[in-house]
C-alpha positions as CSV (number, residue, x, y, z in Angstrom):
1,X,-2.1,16.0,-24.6
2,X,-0.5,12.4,-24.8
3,X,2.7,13.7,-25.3
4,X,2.6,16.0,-22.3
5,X,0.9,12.8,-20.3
6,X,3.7,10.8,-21.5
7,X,6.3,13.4,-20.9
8,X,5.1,14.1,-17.4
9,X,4.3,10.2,-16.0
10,X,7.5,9.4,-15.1
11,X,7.5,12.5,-13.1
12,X,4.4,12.1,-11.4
13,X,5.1,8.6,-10.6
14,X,8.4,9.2,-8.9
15,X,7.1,12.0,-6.7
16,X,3.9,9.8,-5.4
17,X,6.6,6.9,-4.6
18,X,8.5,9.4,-3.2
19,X,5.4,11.3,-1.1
20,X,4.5,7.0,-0.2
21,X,8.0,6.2,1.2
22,X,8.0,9.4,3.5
23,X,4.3,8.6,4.9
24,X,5.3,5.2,5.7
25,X,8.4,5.7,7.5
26,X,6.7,8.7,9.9
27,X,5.5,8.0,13.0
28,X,1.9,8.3,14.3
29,X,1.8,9.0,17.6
30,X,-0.8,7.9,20.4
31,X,-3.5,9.9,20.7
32,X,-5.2,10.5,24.1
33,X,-9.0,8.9,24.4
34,X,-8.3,7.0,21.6
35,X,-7.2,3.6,22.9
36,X,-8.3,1.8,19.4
37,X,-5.7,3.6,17.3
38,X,-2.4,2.1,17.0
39,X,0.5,4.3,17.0
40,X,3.7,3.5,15.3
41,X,5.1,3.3,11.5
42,X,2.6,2.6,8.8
43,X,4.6,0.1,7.0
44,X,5.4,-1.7,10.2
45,X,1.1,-1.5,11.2
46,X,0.0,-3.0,7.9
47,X,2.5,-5.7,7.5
48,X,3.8,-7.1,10.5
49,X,0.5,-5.6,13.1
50,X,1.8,-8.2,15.9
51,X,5.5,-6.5,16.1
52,X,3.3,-3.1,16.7
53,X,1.0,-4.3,19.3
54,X,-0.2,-7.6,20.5
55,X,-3.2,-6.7,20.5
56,X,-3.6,-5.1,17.0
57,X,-5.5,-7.7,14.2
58,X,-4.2,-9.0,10.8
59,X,-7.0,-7.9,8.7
60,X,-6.1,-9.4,5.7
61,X,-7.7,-12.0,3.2
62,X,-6.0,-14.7,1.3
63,X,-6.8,-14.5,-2.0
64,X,-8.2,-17.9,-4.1
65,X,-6.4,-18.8,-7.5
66,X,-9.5,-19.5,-9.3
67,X,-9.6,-15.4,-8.7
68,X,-6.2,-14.7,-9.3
69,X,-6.7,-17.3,-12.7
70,X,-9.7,-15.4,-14.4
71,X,-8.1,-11.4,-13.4
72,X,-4.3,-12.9,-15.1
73,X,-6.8,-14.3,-18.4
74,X,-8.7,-10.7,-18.5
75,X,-5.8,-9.1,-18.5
76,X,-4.2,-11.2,-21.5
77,X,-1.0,-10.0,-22.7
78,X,-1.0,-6.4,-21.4
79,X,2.4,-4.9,-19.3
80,X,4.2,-7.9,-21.1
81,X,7.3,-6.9,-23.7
């Protein structure tokens, strides 16, 4: 079963990078009697919501490094060759 996982990753991981790129380069169109959804590329929505619309929100959160500090020292030396 490890073999067949480890045989089979690299393929699963290409085609869900593959399905991610082609849903965030489609368009979503506007939708009637829903004024709150924002239409346009996915990519574009999350990361820059102001080129979108003007009146779309950034919803994100800044993250502390006391946070990122004790997540980097659980993590220890994993992913690193």
């Amino acid at each position: 079963m490890i073999a067949i996982a480890f045989i089979h990753l690299l393929i699963l991981r290409r085609q869900v990078e593959h399905f991610t790129h082609i849903w965030n380069i489609h368009n979503i169109r506007k939708q009637k009697n829903r004024s709150w959804l924002i239409a346009g590329k996915p990519h574009l929505n999350y990361f820059h919501p102001k080129i979108v619309n003007d009146t779309a929100m950034d919803c994100g959160h800044p993250v502390h490094d006391a946070v990122l500090k004790k997540i980097k020292s659980a993590l220890g030396t994993y992913g690193k060759k």
